[in-house]
Every structure is written in structure tokens, then in C-alpha cells.
SELUM-109679 format. One record per atom (N, C-alpha, C): x, y, z; atom name; residue number from 1; residue in three letters. Coordinates in steps of 0.05 Angstrom, whole numbers, always signed. Layout:
<node X="X" Y="Y" Z="Z" atome="CA" num="NUM" residu="ala"/>
...
This chain:
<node X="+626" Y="-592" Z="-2312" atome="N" num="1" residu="unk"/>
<node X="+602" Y="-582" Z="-2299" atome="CA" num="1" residu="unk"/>
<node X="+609" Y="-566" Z="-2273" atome="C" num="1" residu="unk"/>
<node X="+636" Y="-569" Z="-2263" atome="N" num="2" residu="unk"/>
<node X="+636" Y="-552" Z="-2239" atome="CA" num="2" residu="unk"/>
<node X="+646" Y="-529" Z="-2243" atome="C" num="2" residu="unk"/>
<node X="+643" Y="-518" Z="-2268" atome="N" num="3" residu="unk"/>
<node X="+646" Y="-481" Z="-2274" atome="CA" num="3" residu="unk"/>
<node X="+613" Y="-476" Z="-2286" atome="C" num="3" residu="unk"/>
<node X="+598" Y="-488" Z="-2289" atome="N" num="4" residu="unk"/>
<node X="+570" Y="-489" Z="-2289" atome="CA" num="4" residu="unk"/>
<node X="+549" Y="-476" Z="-2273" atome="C" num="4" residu="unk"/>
<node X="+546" Y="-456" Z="-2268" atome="N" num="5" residu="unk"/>
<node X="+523" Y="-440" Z="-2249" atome="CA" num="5" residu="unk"/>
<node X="+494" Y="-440" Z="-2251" atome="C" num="5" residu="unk"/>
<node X="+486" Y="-458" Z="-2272" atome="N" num="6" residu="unk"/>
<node X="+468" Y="-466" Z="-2288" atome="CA" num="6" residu="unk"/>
<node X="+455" Y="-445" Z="-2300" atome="C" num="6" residu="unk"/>
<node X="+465" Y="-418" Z="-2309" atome="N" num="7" residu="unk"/>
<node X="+459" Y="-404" Z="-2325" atome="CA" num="7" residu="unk"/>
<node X="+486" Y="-396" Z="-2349" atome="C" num="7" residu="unk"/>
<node X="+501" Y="-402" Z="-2338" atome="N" num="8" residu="unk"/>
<node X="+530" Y="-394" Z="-2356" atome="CA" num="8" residu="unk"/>
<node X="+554" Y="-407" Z="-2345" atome="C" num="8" residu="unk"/>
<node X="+575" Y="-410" Z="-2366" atome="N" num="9" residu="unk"/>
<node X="+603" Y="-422" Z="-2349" atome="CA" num="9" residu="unk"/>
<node X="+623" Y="-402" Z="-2334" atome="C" num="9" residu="unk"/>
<node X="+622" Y="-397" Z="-2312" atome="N" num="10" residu="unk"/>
<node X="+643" Y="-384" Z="-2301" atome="CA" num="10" residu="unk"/>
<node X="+673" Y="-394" Z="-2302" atome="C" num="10" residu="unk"/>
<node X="+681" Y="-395" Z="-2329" atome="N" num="11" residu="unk"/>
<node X="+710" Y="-397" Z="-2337" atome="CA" num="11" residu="unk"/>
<node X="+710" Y="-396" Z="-2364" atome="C" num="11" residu="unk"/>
<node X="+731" Y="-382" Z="-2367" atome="N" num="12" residu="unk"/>
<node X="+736" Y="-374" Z="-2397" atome="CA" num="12" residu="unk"/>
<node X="+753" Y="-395" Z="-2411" atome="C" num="12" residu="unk"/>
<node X="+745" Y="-403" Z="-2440" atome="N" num="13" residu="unk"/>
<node X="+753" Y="-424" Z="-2457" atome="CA" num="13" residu="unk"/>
<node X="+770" Y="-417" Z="-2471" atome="C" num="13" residu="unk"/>
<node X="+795" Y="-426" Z="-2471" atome="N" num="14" residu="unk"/>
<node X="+810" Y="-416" Z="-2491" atome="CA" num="14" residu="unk"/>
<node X="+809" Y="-435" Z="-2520" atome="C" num="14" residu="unk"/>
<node X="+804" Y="-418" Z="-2544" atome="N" num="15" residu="unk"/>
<node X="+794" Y="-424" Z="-2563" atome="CA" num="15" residu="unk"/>
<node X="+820" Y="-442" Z="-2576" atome="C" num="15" residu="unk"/>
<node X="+848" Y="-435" Z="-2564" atome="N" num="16" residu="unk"/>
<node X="+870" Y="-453" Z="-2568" atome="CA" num="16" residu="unk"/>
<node X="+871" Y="-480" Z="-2561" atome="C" num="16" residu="unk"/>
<node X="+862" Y="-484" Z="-2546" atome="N" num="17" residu="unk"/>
<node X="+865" Y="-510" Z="-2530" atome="CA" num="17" residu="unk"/>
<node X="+840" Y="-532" Z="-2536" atome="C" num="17" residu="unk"/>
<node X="+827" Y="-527" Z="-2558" atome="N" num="18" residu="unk"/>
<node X="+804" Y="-542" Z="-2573" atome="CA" num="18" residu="unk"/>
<node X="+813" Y="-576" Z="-2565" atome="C" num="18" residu="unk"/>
<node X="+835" Y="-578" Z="-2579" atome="N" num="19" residu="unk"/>
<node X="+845" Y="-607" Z="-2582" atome="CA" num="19" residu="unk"/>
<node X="+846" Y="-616" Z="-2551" atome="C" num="19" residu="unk"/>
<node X="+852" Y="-608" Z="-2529" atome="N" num="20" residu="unk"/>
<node X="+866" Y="-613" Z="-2508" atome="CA" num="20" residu="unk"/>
<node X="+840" Y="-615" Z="-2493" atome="C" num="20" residu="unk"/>
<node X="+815" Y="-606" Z="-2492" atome="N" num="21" residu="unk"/>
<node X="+795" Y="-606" Z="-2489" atome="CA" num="21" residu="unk"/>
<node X="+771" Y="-629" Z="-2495" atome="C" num="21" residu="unk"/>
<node X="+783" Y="-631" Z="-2521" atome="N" num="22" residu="unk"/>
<node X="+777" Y="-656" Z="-2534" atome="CA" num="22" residu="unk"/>
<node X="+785" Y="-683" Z="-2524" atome="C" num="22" residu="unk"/>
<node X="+805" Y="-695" Z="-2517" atome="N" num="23" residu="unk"/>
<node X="+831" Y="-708" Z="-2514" atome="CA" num="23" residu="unk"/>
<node X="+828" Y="-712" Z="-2478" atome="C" num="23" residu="unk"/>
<node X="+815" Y="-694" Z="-2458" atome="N" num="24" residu="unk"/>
<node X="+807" Y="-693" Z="-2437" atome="CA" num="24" residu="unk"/>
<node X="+785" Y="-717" Z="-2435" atome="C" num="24" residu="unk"/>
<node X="+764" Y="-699" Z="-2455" atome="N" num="25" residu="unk"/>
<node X="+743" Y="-720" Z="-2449" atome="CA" num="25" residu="unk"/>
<node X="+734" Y="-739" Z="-2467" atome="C" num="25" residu="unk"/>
<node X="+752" Y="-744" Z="-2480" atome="N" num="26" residu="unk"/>
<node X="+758" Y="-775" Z="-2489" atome="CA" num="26" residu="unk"/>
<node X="+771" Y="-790" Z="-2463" atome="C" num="26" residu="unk"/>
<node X="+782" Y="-778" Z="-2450" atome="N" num="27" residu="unk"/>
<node X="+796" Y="-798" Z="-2439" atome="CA" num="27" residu="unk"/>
<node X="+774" Y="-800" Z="-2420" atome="C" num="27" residu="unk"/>
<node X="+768" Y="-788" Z="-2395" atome="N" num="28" residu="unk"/>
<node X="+734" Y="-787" Z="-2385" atome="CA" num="28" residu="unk"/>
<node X="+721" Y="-807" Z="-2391" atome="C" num="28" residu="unk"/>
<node X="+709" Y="-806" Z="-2416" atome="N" num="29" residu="unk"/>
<node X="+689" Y="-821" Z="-2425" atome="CA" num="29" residu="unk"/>
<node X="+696" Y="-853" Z="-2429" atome="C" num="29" residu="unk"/>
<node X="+720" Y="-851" Z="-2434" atome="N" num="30" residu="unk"/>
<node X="+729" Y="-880" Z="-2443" atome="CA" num="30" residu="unk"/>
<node X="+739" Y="-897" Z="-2413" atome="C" num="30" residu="unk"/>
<node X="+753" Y="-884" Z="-2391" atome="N" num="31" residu="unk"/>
<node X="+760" Y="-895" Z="-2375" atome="CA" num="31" residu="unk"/>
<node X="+751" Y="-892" Z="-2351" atome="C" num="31" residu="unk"/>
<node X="+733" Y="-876" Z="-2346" atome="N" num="32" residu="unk"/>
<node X="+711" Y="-874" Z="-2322" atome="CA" num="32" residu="unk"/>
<node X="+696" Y="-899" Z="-2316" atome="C" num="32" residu="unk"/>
<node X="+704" Y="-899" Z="-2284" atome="N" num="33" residu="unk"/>
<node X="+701" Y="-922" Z="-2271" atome="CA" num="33" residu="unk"/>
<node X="+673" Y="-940" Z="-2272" atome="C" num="33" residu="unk"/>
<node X="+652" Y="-926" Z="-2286" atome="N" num="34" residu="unk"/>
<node X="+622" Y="-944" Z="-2287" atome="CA" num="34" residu="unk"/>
<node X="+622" Y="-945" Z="-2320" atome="C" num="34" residu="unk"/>
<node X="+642" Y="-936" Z="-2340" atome="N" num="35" residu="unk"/>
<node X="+642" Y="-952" Z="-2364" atome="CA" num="35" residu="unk"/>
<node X="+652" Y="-970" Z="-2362" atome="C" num="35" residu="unk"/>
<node X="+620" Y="-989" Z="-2377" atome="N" num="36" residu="unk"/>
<node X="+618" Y="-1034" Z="-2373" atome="CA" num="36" residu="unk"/>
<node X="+636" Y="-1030" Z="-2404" atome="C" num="36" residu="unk"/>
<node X="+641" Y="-1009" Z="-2419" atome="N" num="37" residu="unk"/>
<node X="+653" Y="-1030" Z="-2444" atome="CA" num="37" residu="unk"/>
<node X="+680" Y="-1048" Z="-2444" atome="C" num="37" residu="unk"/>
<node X="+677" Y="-1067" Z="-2454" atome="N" num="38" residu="unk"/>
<node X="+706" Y="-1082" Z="-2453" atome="CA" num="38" residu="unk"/>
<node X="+731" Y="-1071" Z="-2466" atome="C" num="38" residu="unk"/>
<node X="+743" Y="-1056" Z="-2445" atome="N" num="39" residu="unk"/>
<node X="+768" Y="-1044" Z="-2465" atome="CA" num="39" residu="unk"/>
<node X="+794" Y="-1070" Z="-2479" atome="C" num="39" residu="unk"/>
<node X="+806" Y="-1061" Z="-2491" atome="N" num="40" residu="unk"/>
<node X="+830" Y="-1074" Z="-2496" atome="CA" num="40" residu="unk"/>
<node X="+849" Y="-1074" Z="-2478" atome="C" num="40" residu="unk"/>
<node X="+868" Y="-1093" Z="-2467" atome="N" num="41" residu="unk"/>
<node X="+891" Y="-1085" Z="-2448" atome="CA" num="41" residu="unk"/>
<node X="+909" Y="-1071" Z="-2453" atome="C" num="41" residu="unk"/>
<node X="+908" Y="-1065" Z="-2482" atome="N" num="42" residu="unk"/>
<node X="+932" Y="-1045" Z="-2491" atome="CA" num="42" residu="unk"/>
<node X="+925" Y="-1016" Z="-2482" atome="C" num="42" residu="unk"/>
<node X="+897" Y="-1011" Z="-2486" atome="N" num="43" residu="unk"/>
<node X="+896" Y="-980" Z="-2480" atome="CA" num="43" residu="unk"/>
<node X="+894" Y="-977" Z="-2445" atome="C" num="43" residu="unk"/>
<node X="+905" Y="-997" Z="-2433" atome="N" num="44" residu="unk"/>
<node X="+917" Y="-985" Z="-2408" atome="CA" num="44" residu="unk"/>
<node X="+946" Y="-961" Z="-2414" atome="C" num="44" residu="unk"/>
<node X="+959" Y="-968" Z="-2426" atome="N" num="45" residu="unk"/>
<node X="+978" Y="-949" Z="-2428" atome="CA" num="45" residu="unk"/>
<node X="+975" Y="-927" Z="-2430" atome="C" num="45" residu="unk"/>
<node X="+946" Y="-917" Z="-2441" atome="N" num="46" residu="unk"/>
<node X="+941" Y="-890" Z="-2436" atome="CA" num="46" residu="unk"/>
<node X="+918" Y="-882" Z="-2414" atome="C" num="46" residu="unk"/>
<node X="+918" Y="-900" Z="-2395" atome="N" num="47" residu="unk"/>
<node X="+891" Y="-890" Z="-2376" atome="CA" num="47" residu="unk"/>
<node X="+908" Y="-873" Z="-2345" atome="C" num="47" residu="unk"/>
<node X="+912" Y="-846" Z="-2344" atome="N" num="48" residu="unk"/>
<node X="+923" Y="-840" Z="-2322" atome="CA" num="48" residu="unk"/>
<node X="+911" Y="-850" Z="-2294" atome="C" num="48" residu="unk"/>
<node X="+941" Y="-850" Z="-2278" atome="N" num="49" residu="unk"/>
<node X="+930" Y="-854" Z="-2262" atome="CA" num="49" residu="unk"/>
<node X="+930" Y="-893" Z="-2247" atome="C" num="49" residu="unk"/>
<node X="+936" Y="-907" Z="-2264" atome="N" num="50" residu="unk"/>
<node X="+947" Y="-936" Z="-2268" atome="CA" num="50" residu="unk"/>
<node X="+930" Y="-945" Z="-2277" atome="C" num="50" residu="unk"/>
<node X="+929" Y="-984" Z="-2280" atome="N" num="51" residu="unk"/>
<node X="+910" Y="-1002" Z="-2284" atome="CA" num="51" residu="unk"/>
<node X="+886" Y="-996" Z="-2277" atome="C" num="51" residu="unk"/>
<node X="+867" Y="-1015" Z="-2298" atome="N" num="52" residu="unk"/>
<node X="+835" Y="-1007" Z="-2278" atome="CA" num="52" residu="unk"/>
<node X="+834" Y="-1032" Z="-2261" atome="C" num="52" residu="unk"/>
<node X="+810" Y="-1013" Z="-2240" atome="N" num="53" residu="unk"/>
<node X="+807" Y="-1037" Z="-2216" atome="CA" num="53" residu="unk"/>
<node X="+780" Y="-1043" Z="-2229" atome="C" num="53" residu="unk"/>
<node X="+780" Y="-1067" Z="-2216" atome="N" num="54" residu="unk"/>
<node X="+743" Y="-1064" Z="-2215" atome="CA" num="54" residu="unk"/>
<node X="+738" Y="-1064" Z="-2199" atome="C" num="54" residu="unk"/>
<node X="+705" Y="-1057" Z="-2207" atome="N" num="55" residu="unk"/>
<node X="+681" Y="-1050" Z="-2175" atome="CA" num="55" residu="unk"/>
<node X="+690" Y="-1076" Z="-2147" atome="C" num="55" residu="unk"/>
<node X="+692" Y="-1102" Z="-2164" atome="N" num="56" residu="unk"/>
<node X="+703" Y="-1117" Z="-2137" atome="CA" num="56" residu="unk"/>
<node X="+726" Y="-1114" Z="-2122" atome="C" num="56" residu="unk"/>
<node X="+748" Y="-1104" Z="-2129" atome="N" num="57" residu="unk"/>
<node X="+777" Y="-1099" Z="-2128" atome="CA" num="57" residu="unk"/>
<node X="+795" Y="-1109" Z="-2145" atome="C" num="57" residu="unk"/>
<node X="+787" Y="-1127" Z="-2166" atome="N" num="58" residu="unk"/>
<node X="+806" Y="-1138" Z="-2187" atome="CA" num="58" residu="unk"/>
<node X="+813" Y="-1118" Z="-2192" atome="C" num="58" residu="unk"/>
<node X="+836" Y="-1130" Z="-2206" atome="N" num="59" residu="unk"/>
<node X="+849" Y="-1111" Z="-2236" atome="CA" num="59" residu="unk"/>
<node X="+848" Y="-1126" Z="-2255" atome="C" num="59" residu="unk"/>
């Protein structure tokens, strides 16, 4: 959303990079800090960036 002008995207998509685009926001969606789903501890290994914390400070 921040190439978003709210009439058009000011940045060009490269039609190569579909997968990588994809694969971005999977990761986004899955590991962003106000998703409640209960992940598995294995898919820490792919969350950049390290462990999750939680909202209290756990990990």
C-alpha cells in the first residue's frame, strides 16, 4: 500500500517476480505481529527477523 496513491500504483511490477511477490506476502500474513493463529514452533525457522515475541514480551 505504500506505492498506492489511491488512484494507481506508482511502481512498476515486474511480471517475473510473481512467485517472490507471492512468497512476500505469505510471509506477512502468516507472521505479522496481531496474527492470534497458533503457529507451529517449527515454522519459526522461516519467520525473518527471529522468534516471535508476544504482545506481553514472551517468546
Amino acid at each position: 500500500m505504500e506505492f498506492w496513491d489511491g488512484d494507481r500504483l506508482n511502481i512498476d511490477i515486474n511480471p517475473f517476480k510473481g512467485m517472490t511477490y507471492r512468497v512476500e506476502l505469505m510471509h506477512y500474513l502468516m507472521f505479522h505481529p496481531i496474527n492470534q493463529a497458533d503457529l507451529p514452533d517449527e515454522l519459526d525457522l522461516y519467520r525473518l527477523g527471529g522468534r516471535k515475541i508476544g504482545l506481553d514480551g514472551s517468546q
